[in-house]
C-alpha positions as CSV (number, residue, x, y, z in Angstrom):
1,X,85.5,275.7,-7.0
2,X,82.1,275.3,-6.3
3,X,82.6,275.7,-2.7
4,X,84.5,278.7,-3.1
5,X,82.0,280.4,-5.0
6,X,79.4,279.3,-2.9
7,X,81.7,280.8,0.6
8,X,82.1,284.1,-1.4
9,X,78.5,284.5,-2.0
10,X,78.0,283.9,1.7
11,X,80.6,286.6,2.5
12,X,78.9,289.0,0.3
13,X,75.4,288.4,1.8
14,X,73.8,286.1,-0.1
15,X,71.3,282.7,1.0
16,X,73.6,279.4,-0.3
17,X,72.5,276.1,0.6
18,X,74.7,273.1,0.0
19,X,73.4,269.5,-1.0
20,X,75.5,266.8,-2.4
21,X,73.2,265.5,-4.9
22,X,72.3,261.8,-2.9
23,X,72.1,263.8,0.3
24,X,69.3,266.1,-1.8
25,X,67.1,263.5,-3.8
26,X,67.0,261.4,-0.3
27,X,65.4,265.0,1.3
28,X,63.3,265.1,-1.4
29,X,62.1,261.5,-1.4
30,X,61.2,262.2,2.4
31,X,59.3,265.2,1.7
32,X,57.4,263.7,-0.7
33,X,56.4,260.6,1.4
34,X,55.5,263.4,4.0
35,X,53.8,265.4,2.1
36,X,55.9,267.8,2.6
37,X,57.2,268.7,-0.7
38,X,54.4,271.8,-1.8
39,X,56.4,273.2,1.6
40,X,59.8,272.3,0.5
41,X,59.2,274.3,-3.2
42,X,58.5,277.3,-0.8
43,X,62.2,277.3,0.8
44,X,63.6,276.7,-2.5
45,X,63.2,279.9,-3.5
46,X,64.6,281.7,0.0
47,X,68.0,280.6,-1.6
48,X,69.8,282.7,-3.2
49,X,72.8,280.3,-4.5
50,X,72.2,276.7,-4.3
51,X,75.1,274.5,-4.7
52,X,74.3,270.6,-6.2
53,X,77.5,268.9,-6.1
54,X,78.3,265.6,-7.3
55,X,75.5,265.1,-10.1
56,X,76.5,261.5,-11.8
57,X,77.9,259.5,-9.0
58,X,75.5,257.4,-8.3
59,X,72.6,256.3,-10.7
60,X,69.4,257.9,-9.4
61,X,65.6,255.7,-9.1
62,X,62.4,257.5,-11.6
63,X,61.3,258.7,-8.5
64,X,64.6,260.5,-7.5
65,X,65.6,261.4,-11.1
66,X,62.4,263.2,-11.5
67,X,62.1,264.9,-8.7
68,X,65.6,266.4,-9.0
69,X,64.0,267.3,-12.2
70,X,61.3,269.3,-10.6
71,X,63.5,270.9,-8.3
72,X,65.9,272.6,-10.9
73,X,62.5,273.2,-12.6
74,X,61.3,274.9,-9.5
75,X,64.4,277.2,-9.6
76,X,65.0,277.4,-12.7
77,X,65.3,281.3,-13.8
78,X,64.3,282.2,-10.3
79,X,67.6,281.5,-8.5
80,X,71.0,280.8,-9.4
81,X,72.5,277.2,-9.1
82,X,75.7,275.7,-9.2
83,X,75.9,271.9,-10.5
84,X,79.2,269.8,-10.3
85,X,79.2,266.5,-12.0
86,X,82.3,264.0,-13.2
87,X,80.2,263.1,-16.5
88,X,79.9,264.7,-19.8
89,X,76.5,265.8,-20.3
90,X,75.8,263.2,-22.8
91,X,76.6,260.6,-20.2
92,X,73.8,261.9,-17.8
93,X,71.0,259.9,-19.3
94,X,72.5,257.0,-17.8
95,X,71.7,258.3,-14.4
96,X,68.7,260.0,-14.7
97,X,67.2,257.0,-16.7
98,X,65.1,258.3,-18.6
99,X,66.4,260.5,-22.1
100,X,63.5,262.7,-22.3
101,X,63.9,263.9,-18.6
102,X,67.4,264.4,-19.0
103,X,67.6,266.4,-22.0
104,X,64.6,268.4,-20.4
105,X,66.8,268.9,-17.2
106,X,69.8,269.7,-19.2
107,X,67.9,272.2,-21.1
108,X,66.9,274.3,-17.8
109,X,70.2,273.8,-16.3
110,X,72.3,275.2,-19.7
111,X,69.9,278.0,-20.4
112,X,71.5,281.4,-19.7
113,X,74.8,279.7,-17.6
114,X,78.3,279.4,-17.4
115,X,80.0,276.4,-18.0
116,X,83.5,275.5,-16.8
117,X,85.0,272.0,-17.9
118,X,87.7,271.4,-15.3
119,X,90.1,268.7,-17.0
120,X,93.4,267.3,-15.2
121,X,94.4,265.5,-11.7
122,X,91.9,266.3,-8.9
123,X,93.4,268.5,-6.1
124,X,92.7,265.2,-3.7
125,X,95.2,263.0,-6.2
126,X,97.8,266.5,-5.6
127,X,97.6,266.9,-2.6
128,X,98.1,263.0,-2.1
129,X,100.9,262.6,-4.5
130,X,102.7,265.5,-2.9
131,X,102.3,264.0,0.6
132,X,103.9,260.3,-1.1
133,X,106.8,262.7,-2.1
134,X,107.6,264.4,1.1
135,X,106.8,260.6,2.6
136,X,109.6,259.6,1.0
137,X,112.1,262.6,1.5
138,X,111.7,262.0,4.8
């Protein structure tokens, strides 16, 4: 869904970037070793959408949980984000680490949003259940 979004945005105009969440706090670990980061903040903001998907999957370092912290910080209220994640929020301190960063990060992120629980079997386990079926048929 967050894709879909993210292509209709596009369609209408809009800047969307798309980072699964490893793939982003790896960028921003290199930026910061390079000093780029002050540079980085700067693009941050030529987004109009920016997609985060897969929040959760993998447990993130300090250094990477905070500074996905101070990238929703940097957009928070000055551009719109979409964040996917598998885990209940209460289960996100695990991967960030640290409580008081996640429930500061979880406070900019739920301020002023939508929030859509998606609950069921994934369109991947569908799609290969149905395939399994026609397998079968066949």
């Amino acid at each position: 869904m967050a894709i879909a979004l993210a292509l209709c945005a596009c369609r209408q105009g809009y800047r969307v970037r798309y980072w699964n969440a490893p793939g982003l706090i790896t960028h921003l670990q290199l930026a910061q070793h390079e000093h780029r980061l002050i540079q980085m903040e700067k693009q941050w903001l030529n987004q109009d959408l920016v997609v985060v998907d897969e929040v959760g999957f993998v447990p993130y370092t300090p250094e990477g949980a905070q500074l996905f912290f101070r990238f929703i910080g940097y957009r928070y209220e000055r551009g719109s984000c979409i964040v996917t994640s598998n885990l209940e929020f209460a289960q996100w301190s695990a991967i960030f680490g640290e409580e008081r960063l996640t429930d500061a990060l979880l406070d900019r992120l739920t301020h002023r949003c939508h929030i859509l629980l998606m609950n069921g079997a994934s369109c991947r386990f569908r799609q290969s259940m149905k395939r399994q079926e026609e397998g079968m048929t066949n």
